[in-house]
C-alpha positions in Angstrom: 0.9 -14.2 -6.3 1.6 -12.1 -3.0 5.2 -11.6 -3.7 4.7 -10.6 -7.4 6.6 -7.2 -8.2 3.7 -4.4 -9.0 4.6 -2.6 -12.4 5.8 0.4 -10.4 6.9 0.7 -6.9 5.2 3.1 -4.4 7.7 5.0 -2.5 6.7 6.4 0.7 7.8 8.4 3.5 5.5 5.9 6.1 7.7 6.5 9.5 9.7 9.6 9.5 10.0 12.5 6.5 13.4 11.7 5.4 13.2 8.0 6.0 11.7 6.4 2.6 10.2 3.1 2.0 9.8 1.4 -1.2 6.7 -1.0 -1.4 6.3 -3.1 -4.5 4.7 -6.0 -3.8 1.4 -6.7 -2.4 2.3 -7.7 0.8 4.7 -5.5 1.8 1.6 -2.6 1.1 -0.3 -5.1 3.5 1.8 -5.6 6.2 2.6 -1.4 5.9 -0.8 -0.4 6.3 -1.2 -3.0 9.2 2.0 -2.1 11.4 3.1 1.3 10.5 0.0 3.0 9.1 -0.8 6.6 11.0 -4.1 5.8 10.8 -6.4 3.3 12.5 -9.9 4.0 11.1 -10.1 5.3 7.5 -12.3 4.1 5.0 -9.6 4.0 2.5 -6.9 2.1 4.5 -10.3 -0.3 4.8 -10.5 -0.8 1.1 -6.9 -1.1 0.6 -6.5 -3.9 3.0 -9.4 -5.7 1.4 -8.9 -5.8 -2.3 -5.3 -6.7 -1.1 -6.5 -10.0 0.8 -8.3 -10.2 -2.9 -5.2 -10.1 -4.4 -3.4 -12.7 -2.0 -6.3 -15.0 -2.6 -6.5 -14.6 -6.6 -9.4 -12.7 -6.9 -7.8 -9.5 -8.3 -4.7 -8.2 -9.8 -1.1 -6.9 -7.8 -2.5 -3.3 -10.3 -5.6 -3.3 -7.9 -3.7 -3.5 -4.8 -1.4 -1.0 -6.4 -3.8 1.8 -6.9 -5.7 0.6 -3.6 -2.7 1.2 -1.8 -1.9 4.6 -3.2 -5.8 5.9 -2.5 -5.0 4.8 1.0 -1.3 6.6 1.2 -2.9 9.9 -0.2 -6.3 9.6 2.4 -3.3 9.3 5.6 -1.3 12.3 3.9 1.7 10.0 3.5 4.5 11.6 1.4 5.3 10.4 -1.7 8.4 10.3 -3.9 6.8 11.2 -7.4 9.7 9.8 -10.4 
């Protein structure tokens, strides 16, 4: 379940502007927001991480985690790549 493709990819620019980072599964959104994420308390970044445990554990769906995930990239002001 935890390496599962999403049904779109979240690219973000999570380290340095020009450097972009696809993230399309739910664990690579979990380890991002652990190890790289600009932000250390964020209510957001707080959900995020806990409806992707859900996800990892089978309670929920990767499409939770995905839109989790994106709350938290927009709540840090992490750049986007919009298709």
């Amino acid at each position: 379940m935890t390496h599962r493709k999403w049904s779109k990819a979240v690219t973000i620019a999570l380290v340095s502007p020009d450097e972009w980072v696809v993230i399309d599964t739910t664990q690579a959104a979990s380890w991002a927001m652990i190890e790289d994420w600009p932000l250390e308390e964020a209510p957001l970044l707080d959900r995020a991480l806990a409806v992707c445990a859900d996800v990892i554990s089978g309670k929920r769906t990767p499409e939770d985690a995905r839109l989790a995930f994106i709350d938290a990239v927009k709540e840090a002001r992490i750049p986007v790549k919009e298709d």
